[in-house]
N, C-alpha and C positions, 0 to 999 in steps of 0.2 A: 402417313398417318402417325408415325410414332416418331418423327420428327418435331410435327404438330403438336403433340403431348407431353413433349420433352420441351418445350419451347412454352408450353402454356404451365409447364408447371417449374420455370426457372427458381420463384422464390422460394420452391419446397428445398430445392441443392442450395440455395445461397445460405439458406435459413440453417441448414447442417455448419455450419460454420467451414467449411471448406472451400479454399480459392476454388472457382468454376471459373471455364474455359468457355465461351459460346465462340463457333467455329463456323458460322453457319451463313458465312457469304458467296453467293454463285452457287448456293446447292442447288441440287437436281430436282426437290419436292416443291422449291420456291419457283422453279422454271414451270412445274405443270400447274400449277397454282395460277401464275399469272400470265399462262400458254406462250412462255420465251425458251426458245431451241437454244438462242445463244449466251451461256452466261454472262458475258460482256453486259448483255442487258439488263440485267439484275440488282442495278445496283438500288434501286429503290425497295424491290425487297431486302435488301440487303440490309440500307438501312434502318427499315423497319425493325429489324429482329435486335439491331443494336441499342434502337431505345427502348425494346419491350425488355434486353437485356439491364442496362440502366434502370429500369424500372424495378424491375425485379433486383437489381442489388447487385449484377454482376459486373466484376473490376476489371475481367482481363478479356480483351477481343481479339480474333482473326479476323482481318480483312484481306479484302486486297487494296482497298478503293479508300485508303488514309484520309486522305483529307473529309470527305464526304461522310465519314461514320464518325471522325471523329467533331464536325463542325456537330454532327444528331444527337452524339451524346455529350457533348458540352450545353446544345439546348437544351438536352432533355433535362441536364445535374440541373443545369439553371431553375428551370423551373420545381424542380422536386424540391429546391430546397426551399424555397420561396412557400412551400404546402407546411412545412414546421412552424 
């Protein structure tokens, strides 16, 4: 849950003017979430958190799964910017 709340509220830390870190690929709250034992599995939640990170404003990610998070937050910049 407080994974969940820390994750819903990313542009409250981006909006502090401080580099933020989202780290939050293969976590264990994402596995019970989408009932996956293995985190290998995970990469779709994974990259979900990456564009809700993009969204929210945040510059710098952990992955494991490169390529894939980063093709989600190149679509996601894509479109954001496209909303200006």
């Amino acid at each position: 849950e407080d994974n969940l709340k820390l994750i819903a509220q990313l542009r409250t830390f981006v909006d502090l003017g401080f580099p933020v870190l989202l780290g939050a690929s293969r976590k264990r709250f994402m596995g019970a979430i989408c009932r996956e034992n293995n985190p290998v599995g995970l990469l779709g939640a994974t990259v979900a958190t990456t564009v809700l990170g993009v969204t929210a404003g945040v510059k710098v990610f952990r992955v494991h799964d490169v390529k894939a998070n980063r093709q989600a937050a190149d679509v996601a910049a894509a479109i954001i910017s496209r909303q200006k």
